[in-house]
C-alpha positions in Angstrom: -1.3 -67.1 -11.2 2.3 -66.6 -13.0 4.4 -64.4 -10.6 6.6 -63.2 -13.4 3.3 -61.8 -15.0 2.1 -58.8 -12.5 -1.3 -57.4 -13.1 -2.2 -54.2 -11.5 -4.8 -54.3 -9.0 -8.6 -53.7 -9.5 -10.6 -51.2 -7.1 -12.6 -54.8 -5.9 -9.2 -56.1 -5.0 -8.1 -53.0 -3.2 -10.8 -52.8 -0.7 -10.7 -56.9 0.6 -13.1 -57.8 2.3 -12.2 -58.8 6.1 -10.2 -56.9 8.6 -6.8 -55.1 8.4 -5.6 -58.3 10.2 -6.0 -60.8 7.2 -3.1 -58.4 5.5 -0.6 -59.7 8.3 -1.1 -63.5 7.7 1.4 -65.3 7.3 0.7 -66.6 3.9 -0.4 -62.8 3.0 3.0 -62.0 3.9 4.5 -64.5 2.4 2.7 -63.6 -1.1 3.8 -59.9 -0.4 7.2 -60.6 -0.3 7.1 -62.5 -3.0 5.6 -59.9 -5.2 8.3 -57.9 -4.2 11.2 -60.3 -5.0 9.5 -60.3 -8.1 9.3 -56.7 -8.7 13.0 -55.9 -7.9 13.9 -58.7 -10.0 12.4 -57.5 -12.8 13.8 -54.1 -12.5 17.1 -55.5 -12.2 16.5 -57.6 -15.7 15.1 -54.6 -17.2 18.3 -52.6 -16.3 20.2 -55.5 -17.7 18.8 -55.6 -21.0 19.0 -51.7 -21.3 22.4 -52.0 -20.2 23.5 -54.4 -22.9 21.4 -52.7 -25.6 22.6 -48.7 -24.7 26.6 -48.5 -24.3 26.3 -44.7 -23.2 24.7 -45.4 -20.0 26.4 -48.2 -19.6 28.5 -47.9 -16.7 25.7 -47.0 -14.1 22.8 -49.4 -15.4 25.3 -52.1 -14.3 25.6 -50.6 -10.7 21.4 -50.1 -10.7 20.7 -53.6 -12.1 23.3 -55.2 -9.5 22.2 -53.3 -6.4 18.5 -54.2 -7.5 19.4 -57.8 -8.4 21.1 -58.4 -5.1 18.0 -56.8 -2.9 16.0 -59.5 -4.8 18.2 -61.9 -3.4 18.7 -60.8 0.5 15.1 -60.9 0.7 14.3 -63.6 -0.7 17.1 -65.6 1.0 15.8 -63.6 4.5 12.6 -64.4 4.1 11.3 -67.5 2.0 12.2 -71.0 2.4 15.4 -72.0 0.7 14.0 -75.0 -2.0 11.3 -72.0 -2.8 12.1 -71.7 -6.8 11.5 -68.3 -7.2 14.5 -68.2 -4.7 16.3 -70.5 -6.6 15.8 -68.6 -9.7 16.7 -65.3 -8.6 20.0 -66.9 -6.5 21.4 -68.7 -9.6 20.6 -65.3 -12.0 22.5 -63.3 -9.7 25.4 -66.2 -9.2 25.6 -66.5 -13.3 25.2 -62.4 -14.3 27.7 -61.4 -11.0 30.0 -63.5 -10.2 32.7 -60.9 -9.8 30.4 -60.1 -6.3 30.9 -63.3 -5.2 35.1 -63.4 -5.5 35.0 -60.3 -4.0 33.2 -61.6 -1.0 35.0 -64.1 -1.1 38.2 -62.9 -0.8 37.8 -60.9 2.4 36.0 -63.2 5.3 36.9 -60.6 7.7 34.0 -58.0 5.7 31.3 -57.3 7.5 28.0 -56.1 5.2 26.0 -53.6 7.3 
């Protein structure tokens, strides 16, 4: 299916048939984090278009949107395979609606993120 269109699960999906183990497959893991790239990337969009539509809360939907967008992209840069699109996607969305992050990253090598 479309992974920008998230359905909510049904009660038959909920209890899977199988062991606890078939959860912590690789490609079950895989499709988790997926869904979850997904999910904070949406949020972050979200924020972004109540951001540009609501000038009054303005100045913290920009901090939300950008903390969420850039969660998106550590985990999917962590985790899935670099020529993935969806990482692709969400790498190039944050590059093109931040790209005051990256000069500021930029400008200090010595930085260390923890």
């Amino acid at each position: 299916g479309n992974i920008m269109q998230i359905n909510p699960l049904t009660w038959n999906e909920f209890k899977t048939p199988g062991t606890r183990l078939a959860e912590i497959t690789r490609d079950a893991m895989l499709e988790k984090l997926c869904l979850l790239v997904a999910a904070y990337f949406c949020i972050a969009t979200e924020l972004r278009f109540l951001h540009q539509s609501n000038a009054e809360v303005a100045a913290w939907l920009s901090q939300d949107e950008q903390f969420w967008h850039a969660k998106a992209v550590e985990i999917s840069c962590a985790y899935l395979p670099n020529e993935c699109p969806l990482v692709n996607h969400v790498l190039t969305s944050y590059q093109r609606h931040h790209p005051e992050s990256e000069s500021e990253s930029d400008s200090d090598p010595n930085d260390n993120p923890s």
